[in-house]
C-alpha positions in Angstrom: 8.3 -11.0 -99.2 10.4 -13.0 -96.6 8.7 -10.5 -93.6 5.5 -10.9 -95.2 6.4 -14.9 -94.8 7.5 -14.5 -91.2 4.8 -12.6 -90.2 2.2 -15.0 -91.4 4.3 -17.8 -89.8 4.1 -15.7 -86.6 0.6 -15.1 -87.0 -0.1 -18.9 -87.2 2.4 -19.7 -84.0 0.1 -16.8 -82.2 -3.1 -18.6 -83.1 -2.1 -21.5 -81.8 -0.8 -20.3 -78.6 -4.0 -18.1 -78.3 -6.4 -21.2 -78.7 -4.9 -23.6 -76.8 -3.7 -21.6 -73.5 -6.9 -22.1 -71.7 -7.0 -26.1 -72.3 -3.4 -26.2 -71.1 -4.6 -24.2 -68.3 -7.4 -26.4 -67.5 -5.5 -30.1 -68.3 -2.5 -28.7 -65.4 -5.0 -28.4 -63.1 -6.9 -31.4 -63.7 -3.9 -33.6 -63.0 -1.6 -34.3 -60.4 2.0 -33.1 -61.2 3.7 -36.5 -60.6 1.5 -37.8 -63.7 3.4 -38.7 -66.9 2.2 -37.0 -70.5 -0.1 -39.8 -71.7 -2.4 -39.4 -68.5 -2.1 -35.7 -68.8 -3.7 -35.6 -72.5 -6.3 -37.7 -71.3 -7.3 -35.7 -68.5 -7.7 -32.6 -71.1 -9.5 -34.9 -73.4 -11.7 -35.3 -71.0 -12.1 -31.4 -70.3 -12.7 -30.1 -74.5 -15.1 -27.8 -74.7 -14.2 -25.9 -77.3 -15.8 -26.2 -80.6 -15.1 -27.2 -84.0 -13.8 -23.7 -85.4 -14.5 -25.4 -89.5 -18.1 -26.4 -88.6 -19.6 -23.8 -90.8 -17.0 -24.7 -94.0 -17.8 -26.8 -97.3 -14.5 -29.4 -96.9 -14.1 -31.5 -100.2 -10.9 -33.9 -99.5 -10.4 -32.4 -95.8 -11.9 -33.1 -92.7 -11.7 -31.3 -89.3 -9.5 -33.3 -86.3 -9.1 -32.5 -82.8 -5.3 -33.5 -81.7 -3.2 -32.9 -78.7 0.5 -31.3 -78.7 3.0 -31.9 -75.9 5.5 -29.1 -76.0 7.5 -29.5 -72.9 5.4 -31.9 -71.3 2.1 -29.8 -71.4 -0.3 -30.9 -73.5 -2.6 -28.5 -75.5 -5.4 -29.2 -77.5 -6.3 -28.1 -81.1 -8.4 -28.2 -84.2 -6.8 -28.4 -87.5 -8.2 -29.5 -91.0 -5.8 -32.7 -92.6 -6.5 -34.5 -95.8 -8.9 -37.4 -95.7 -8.3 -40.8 -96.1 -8.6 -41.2 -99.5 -6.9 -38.5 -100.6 -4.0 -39.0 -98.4 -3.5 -42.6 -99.7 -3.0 -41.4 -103.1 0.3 -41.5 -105.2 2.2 -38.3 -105.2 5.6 -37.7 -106.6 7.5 -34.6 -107.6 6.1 -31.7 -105.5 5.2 -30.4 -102.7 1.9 -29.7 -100.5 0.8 -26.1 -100.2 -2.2 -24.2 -99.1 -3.5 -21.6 -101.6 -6.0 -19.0 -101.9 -6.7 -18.7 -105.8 -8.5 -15.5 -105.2 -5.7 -13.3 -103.6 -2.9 -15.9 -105.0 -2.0 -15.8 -100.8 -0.5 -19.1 -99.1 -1.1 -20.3 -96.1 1.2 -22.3 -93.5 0.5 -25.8 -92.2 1.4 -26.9 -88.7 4.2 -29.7 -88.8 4.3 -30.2 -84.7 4.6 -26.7 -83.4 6.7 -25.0 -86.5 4.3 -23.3 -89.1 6.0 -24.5 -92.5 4.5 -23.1 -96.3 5.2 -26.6 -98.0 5.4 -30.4 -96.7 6.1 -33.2 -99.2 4.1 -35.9 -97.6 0.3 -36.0 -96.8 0.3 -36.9 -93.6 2.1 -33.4 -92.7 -0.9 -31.4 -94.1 -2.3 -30.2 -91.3 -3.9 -26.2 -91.2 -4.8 -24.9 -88.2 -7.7 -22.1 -87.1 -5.5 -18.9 -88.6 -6.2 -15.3 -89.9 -5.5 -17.4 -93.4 -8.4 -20.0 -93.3 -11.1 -17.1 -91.7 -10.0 -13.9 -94.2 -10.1 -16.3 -96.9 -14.2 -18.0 -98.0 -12.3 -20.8 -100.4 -8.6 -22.1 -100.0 -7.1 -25.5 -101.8 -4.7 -27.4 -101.0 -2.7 -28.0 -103.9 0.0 -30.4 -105.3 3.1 -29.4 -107.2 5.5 -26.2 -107.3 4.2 -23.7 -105.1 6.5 -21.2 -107.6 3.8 -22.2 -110.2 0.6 -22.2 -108.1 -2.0 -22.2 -110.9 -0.3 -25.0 -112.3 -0.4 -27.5 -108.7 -2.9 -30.0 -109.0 -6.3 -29.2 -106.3 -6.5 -32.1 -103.8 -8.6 -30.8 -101.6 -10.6 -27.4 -101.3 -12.1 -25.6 -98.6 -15.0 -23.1 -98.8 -16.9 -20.8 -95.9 -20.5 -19.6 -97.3 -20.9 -16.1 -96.0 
């Protein structure tokens, strides 16, 4: 189980790396190399051409955001699907966040800065990137609670492809 976790968390880092090399790429050598960070993510906001991977999904409590990470002073761009607004503002105590497939009973990993992590305790850390989880999978939820007892967790938000 703990390879099968490491893989996946592997998988996700991979992903990441994959879909974002050619925008770092691209932002480098739009800007000077004296320039600081801030000026460098604006240069490669300016550059996205890359579409919205979750266009074609059914998102009830998510929504689809485009954000920048600055490893090492190179900023990369990314899409990732985070809890709206209103779900995000609502009172949560005793659990943890986790992203689950009901079908399969799989979980996913959510991208707290550039670590893939199975659980975060506060909304604002729910953030699921393009992954082999989210396209081999037509309906994931994020769920509230003990990810030991999935069926249990409360569904927050859900997330569903049509084929």
């Amino acid at each position: 189980m703990a390879f099968r976790i490491a893989l996946r968390a592997l998988t996700v880092t991979a992903a990441v790396a994959a879909l974002t090399a050619p925008l770092a790429q691209s932002a480098s050598a739009a800007t000077a190399p004296s320039r600081t960070a801030t000026t460098t993510a604006a240069a490669a906001s300016a550059t996205v051409t890359e579409e919205n991977p979750f266009r074609w999904m059914d998102l009830d409590g998510l929504r689809a955001e485009f954000r920048f990470m600055c490893p090492a002073g190179r900023c990369v761009g990314y899409w990732s699907l985070v809890l709206t607004d209103e779900v995000a503002k609502r009172s949560y105590s005793g659990g943890e966040f986790f992203a689950y497939a009901p079908a399969t009973g799989e979980f996913g990993f959510f991208l707290d800065t550039d670590i893939a992590t199975r659980t975060v305790r506060n909304p604002g850390q729910v953030r699921l990137v393009d992954s082999d989880f989210t396209r081999s999978h037509p309906r994931f939820e994020i769920r509230y609670g003990n990810p030991e007892h999935p069926r249990k967790a409360r569904v927050v938000a859900t997330a569903t492809t049509w084929m």
